[in-house]
C-alpha positions as CSV (number, residue, x, y, z in Angstrom):
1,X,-39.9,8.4,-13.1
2,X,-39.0,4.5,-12.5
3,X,-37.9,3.7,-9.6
4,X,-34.5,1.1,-9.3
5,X,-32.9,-0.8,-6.7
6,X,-28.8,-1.5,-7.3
7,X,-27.7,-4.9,-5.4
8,X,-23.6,-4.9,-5.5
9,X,-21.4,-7.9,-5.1
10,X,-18.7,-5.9,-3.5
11,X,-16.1,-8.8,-3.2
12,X,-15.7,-9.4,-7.1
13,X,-15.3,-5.2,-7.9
14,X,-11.9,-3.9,-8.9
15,X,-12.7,-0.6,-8.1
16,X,-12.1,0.8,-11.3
17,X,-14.8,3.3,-11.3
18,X,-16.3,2.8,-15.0
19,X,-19.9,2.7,-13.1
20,X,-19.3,5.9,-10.9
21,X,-18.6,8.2,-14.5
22,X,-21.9,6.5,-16.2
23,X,-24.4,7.0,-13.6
24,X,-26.7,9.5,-14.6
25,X,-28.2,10.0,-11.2
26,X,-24.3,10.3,-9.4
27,X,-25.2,7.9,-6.8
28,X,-22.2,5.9,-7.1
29,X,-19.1,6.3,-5.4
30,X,-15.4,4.2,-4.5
31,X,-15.7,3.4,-0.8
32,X,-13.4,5.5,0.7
33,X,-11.6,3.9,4.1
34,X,-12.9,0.4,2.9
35,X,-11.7,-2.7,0.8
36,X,-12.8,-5.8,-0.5
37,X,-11.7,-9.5,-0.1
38,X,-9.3,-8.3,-3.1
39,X,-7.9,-5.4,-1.3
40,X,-10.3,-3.0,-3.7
41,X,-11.9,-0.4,-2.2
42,X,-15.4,-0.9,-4.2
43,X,-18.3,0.9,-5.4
44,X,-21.2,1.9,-3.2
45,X,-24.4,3.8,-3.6
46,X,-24.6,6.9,-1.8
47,X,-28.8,7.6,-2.3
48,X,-30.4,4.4,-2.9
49,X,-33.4,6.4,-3.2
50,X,-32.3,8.0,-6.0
51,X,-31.9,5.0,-8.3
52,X,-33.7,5.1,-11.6
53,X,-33.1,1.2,-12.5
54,X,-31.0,2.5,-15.6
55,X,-28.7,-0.3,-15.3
56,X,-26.2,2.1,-17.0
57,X,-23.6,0.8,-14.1
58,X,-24.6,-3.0,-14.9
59,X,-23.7,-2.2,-18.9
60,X,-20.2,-0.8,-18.3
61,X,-19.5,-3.3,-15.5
62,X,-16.7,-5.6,-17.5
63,X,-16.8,-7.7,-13.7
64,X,-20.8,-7.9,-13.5
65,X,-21.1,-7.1,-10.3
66,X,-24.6,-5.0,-10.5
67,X,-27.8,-6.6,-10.3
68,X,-30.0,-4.0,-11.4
69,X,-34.2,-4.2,-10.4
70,X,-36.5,-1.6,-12.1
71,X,-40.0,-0.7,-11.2
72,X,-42.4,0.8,-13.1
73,X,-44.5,3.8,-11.4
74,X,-48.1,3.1,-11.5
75,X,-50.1,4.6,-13.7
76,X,-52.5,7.4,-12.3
77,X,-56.0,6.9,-12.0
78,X,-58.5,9.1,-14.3
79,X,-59.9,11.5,-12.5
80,X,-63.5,11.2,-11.4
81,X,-66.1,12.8,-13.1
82,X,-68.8,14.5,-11.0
């Protein structure tokens, strides 16, 4: 599985939570306790971990305010052959 890093510019989200309902992974979340510059509270990732590098949240974003990075896994080696 490819691995993903999600960078979030907090200050321009609206909090509207379009990103939260496409993740596939559910790593997304409305900061709860916490606002923006805007008086938002925004989104945040819960499992960075667990980020596939979709870019599902980026897509639906109508504020872009996902930078998405994907990674490829390496390929495994072939096995040596005695």
């Amino acid at each position: 599985m490819a691995k993903g890093m999600v960078i979030i510019d907090e200050d321009r989200c609206k909090g509207c939570g379009l990103c939260v309902s496409v993740c596939p992974v559910h790593i997304l979340r409305l900061a709860e306790g916490r606002f923006n510059a805007k008086g938002y509270r925004p989104v945040e990732v819960t499992d960075p971990e667990a980020c596939t590098g979709c870019a599902m949240c980026a897509t639906i974003c109508p504020d872009v305010v996902f930078t998405v990075y994907r990674r490829r896994r390496q390929p495994r080696q072939a096995a040596a052959t005695a």
